[in-house]
C-alpha positions as CSV (number, residue, x, y, z in Angstrom):
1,X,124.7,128.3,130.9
2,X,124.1,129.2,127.4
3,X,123.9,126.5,124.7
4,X,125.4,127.6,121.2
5,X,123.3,126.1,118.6
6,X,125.8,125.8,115.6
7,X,125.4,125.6,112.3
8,X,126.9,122.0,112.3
9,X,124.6,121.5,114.7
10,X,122.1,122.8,112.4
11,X,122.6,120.8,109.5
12,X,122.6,117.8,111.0
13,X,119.2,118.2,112.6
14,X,117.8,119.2,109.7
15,X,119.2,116.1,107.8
16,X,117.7,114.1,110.5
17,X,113.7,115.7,110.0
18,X,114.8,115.2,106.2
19,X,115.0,118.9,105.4
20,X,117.6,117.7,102.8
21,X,114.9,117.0,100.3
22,X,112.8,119.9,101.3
23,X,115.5,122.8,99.9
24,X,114.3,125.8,97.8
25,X,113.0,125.0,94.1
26,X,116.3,125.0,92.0
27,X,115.6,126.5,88.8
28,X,116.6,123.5,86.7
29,X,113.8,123.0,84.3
30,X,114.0,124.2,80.6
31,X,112.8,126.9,79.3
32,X,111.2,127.5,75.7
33,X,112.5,129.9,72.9
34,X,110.2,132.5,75.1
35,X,111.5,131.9,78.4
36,X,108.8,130.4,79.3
37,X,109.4,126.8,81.9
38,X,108.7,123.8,79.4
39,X,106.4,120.9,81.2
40,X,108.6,117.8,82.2
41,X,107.4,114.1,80.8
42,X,106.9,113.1,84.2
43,X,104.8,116.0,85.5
44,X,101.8,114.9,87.8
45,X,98.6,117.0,85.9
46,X,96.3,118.7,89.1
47,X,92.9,119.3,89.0
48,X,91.8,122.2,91.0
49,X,88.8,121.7,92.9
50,X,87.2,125.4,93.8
51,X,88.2,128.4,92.3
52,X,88.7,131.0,94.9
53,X,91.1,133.2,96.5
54,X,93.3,130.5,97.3
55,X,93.4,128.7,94.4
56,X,93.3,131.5,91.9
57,X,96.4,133.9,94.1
58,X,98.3,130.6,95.1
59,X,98.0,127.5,93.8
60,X,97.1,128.6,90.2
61,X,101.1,130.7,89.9
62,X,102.3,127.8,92.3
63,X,101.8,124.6,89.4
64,X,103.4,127.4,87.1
65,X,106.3,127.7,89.1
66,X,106.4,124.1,90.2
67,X,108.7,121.6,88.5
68,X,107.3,118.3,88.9
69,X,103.3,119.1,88.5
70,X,100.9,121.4,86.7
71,X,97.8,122.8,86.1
72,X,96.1,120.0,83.6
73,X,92.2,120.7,84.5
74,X,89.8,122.8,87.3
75,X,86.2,121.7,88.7
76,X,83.4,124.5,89.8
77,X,80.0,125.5,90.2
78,X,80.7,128.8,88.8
79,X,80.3,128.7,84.9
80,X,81.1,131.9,84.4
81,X,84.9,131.2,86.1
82,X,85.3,129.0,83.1
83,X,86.3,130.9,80.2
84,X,89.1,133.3,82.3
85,X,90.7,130.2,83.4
86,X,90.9,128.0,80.3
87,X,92.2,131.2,78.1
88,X,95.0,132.2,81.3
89,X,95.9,128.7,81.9
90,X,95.0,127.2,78.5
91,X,93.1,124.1,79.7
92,X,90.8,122.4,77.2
93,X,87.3,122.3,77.1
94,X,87.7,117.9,78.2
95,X,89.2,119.1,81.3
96,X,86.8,121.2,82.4
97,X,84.2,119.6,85.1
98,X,81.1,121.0,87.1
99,X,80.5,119.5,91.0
100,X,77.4,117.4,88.8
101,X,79.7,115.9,86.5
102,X,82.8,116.0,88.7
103,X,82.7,111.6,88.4
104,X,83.7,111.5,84.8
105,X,87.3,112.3,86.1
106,X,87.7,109.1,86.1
107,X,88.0,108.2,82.1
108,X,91.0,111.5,81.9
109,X,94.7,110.5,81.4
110,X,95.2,113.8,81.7
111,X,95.0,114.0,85.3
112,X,96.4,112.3,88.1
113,X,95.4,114.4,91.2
114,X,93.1,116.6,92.4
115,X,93.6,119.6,95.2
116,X,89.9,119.9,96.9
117,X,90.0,123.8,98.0
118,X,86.8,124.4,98.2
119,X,84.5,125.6,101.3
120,X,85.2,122.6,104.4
121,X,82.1,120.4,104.4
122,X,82.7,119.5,100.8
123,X,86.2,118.2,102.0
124,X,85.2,114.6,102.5
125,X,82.3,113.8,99.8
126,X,84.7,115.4,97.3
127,X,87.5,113.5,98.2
128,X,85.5,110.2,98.6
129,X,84.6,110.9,94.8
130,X,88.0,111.4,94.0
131,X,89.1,108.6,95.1
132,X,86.8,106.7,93.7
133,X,87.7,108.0,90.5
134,X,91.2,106.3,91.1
135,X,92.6,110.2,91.6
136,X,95.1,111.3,93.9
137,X,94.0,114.0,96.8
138,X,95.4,117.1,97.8
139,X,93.1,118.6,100.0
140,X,93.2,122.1,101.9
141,X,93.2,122.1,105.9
142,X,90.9,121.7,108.3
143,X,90.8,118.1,106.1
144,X,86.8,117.6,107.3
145,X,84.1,118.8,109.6
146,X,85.5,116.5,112.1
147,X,87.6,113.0,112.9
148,X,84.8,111.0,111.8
149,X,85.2,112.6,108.1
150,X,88.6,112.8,108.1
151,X,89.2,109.0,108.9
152,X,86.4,108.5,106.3
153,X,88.5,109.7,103.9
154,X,91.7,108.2,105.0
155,X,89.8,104.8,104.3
156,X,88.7,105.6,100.9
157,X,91.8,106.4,99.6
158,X,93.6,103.6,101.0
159,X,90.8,101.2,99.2
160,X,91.2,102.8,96.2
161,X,95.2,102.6,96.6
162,X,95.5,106.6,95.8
163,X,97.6,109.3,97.9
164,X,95.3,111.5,100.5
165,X,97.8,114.6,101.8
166,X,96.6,117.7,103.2
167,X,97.2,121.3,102.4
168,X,99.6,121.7,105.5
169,X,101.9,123.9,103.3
170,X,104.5,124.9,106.4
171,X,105.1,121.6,107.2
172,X,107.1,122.0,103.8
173,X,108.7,124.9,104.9
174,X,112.5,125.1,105.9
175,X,112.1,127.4,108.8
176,X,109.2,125.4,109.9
177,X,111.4,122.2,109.2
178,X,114.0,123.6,111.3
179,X,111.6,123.8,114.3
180,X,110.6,120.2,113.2
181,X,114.1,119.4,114.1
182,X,115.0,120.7,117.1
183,X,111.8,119.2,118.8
184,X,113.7,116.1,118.1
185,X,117.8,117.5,118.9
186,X,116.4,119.6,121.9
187,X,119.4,121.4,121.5
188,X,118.3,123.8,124.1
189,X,117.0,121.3,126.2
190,X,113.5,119.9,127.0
191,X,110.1,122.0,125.4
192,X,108.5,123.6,129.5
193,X,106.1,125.7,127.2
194,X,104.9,126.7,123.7
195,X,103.2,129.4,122.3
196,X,100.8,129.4,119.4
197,X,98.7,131.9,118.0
198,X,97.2,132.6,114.1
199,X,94.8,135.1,113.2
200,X,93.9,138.7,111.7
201,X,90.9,141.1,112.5
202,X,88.7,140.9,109.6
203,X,85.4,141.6,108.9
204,X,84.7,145.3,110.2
205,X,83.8,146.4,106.7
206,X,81.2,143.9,105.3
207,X,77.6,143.8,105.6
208,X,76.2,142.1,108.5
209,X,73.8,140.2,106.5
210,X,76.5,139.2,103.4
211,X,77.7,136.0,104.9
212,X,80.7,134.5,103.3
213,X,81.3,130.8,104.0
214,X,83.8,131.4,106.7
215,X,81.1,132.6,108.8
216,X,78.9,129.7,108.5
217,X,78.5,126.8,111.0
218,X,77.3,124.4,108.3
219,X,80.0,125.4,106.3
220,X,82.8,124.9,108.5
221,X,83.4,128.4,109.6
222,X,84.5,130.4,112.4
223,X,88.3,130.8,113.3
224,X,89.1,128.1,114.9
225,X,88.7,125.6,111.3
226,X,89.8,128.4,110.0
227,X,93.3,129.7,111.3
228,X,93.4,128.0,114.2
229,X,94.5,124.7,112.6
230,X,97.8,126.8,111.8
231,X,98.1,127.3,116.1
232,X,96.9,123.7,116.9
233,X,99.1,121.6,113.7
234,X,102.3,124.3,115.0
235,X,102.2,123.6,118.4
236,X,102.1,119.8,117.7
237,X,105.0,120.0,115.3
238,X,107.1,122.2,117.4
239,X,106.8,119.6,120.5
240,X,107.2,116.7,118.5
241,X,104.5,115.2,120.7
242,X,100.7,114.3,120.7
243,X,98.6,116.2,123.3
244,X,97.0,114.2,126.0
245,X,94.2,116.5,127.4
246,X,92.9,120.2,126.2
247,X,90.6,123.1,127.5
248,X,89.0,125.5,125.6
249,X,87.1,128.9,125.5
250,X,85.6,130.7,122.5
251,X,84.8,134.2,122.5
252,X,82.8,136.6,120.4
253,X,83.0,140.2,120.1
254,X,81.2,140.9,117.1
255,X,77.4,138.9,117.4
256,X,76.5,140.6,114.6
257,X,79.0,139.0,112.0
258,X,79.6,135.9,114.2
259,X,76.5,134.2,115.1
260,X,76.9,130.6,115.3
261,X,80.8,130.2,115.0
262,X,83.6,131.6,117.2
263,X,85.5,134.9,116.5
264,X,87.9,133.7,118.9
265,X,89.4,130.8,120.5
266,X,91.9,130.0,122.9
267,X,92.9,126.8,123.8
268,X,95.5,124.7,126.1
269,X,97.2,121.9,125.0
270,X,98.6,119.7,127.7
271,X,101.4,116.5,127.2
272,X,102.6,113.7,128.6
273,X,105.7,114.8,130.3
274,X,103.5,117.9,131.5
275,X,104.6,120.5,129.0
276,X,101.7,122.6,128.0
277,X,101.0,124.8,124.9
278,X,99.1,127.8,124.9
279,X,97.1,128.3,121.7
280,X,95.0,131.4,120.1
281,X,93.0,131.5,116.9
282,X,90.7,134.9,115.8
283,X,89.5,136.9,113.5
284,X,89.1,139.3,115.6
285,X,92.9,140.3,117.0
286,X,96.1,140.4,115.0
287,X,98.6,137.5,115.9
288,X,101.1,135.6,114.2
289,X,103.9,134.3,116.7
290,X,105.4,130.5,117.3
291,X,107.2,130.3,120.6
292,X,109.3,127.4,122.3
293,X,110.4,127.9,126.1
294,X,113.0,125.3,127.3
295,X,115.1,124.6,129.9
296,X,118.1,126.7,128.6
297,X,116.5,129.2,126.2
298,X,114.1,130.0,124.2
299,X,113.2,130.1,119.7
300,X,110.3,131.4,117.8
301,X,109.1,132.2,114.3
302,X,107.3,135.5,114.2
303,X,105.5,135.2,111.5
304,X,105.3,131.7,111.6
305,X,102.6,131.6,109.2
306,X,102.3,134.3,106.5
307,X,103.2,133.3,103.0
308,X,106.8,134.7,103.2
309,X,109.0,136.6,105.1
310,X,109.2,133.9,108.4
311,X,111.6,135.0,110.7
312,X,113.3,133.1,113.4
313,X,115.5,134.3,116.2
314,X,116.9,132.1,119.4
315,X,117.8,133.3,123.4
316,X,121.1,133.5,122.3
317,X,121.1,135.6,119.5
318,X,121.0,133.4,116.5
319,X,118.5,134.1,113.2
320,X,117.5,132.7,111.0
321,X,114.7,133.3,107.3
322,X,115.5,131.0,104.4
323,X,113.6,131.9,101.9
324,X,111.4,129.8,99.7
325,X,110.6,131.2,96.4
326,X,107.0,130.0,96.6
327,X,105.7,127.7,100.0
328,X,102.8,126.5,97.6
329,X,104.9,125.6,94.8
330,X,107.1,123.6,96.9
331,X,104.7,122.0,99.0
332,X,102.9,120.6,95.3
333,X,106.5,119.6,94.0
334,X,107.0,117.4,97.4
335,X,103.2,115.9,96.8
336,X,103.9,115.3,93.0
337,X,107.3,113.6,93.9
338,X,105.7,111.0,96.4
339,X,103.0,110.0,94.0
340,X,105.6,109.7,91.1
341,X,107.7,107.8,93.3
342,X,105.4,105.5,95.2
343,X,106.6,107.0,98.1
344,X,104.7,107.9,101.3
345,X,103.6,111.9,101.2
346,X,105.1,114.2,103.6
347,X,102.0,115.6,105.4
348,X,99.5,112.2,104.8
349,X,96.2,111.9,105.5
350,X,96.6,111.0,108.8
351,X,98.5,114.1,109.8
352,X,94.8,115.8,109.3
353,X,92.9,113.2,111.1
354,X,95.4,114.0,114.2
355,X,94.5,117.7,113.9
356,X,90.9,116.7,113.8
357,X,90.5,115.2,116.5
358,X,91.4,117.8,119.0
359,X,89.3,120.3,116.8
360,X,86.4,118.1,118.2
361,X,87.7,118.5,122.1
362,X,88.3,122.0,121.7
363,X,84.7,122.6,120.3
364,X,83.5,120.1,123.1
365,X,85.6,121.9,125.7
366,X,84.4,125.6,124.8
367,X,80.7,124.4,125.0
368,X,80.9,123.1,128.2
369,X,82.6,126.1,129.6
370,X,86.1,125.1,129.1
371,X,86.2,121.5,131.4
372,X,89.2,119.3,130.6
373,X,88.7,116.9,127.6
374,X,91.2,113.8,127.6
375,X,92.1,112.8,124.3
């Protein structure tokens, strides 16, 4: 029997996972006599932590585009960043910090948050500092090296009585969001299966010996911290359930580039009711696919991940790819809105402690040959 998912349907699932406050970026803000958006009274200043590819492609146009926060100051150990950033972004010498004098954040009004996105084992002693500060965190995902970190941080911010949410960006997504809800509506009956796998073949072109972060053990690299937390954080979502036990293998291809860290992973999740989710991470292959398998059909995104063009389909025929003008804008505009409400974050630091520790039993499952780690 096939079960039509309507748009009703739909709807009302999505109200129930609170999609309703998670809709595209309306457009609403003023402008200036040069068309360019005008900062609201109530906008939420961000620090950015790390200047990289991430934060110079996609956060920096993000708190541009972003109605309730913006760009107000940046932190880096790379001077020579500096003068590019404050003349695009036109941040003032008092809001510029190094990682040595990163403390005196404290004494600026003029920012209420920070978003660490820097390289991962700076994740926690950054944020402990922050919070310290009396600052806000955003931080990127994996949120630490492991649980331990990540609860660490949890408790600091809680002392200091400041917001900790991690860089889960899909979480704010609506597609994603839809899948949110049907783990919930089941509206094609109970999850038997899921499929989740996140990665890209990189590396083929570099230098052996030029080692970027992401291919550094004390760093927090290989692909597992790296895209796999996109396969492990989906497949939690889409069941709507906490694994019990997992098993794990890590593969390398490439010793040359990978020594130390794994290329690949794959990795099964198992549940309570004994559901199972079968999970890949590399940076080695191409894959990019979310799958649910039920009891009367099937839905995926495919991409899942990417940062646009997410498309859904269902067993019986149904589509659907609501766009989002700008995942990161929205995901800062949600973040900005809790702390200018007082209102829990969407993705809190919690969330990332979750994620962390099965990170720790899949690394603990690959080295010891893939036996069965009980969470």
């Amino acid at each position: 029997m096939t079960l039509e998912f309507t748009r009703r349907q739909l709807l009302a699932a999505m109200a129930g996972a609170g999609i309703g406050a998670s809709l595209p970026l309306r457009a609403e803000s003023a402008m200036d006599n040069n068309g360019k958006r005008t900062r609201r009274k109530d906008s939420v200043g961000v620090a950015l932590v790390g200047l990289g590819g991430y934060a110079t492609h996609q956060l920096a146009p993000g708190l541009q585009l972003a109605e309730h926060c913006h760009l107000a100051g940046i932190v880096t150990g790379s001077p020579h960043k500096i003068p590019a950033w404050q003349e695009k972004h036109g941040i003032p010498d008092r809001n510029v910090y190094s990682y040595d004098d990163f403390d005196r954040i404290a004494d600026n009004p003029d920012i209420q948050a920070v978003y660490i996105v820097t390289p991962n084992d700076l994740h926690m002693p950054l944020t402990l500092r922050a919070a310290n500060a009396g600052k806000h965190v955003w931080c990127e995902k994996p949120m630490a090296m492991d649980a331990a970190e990540g609860q660490k941080m949890v408790d600091a911010c809680r002392r200091n009585k400041v917001q900790l949410t991690i860089g889960y960006r899909l979480q704010h997504e609506p597609n994603t969001r839809r899948l949110m809800a049907m783990a919930r509506e089941q509206p094609y009956g109970r999850i038997l299966k899921i499929r989740a796998d996140a990665g890209f073949n990189a590396y083929d072109d570099v230098d052996p010996a030029h080692k970027p972060w992401r291919r550094l053990p004390q760093h927090g690299g290989g692909a597992m911290y790296d895209m796999g937390v996109y396969s492990l954080n989906a497949a939690r979502y889409t069941k709507g359930q906490e694994p019990v036990a997992v098993t794990a293998r890590q593969e390398v291809r490439r010793p040359q580039l990978f020594d130390g860290v794994d290329e690949t992973m794959r990795f099964t999740l198992e549940f309570a009711d004994g559901s199972v989710a079968e999970c890949a991470t590399s940076f080695g292959e191409d894959m990019n696919t979310l799958r649910a398998d039920c009891e009367r059909g099937w839905y995926e995104l495919s991409p899942f991940q990417t940062y646009d063009g997410l498309k859904g389909r269902t067993s019986d025929g149904q589509t659907f790819a609501d766009a989002v003008p700008h995942q990161q804008a929205r995901q800062m505009d949600d973040d900005a809105l809790a702390i200018l409400r007082g209102t829990a974050p969407l993705v809190p630091g919690e969330e990332g402690v979750r994620d962390m520790r099965v990170v720790d039993a899949i690394y603990a499952s690959a080295r010891d040959g893939g036996q069965r780690i009980v969470l």
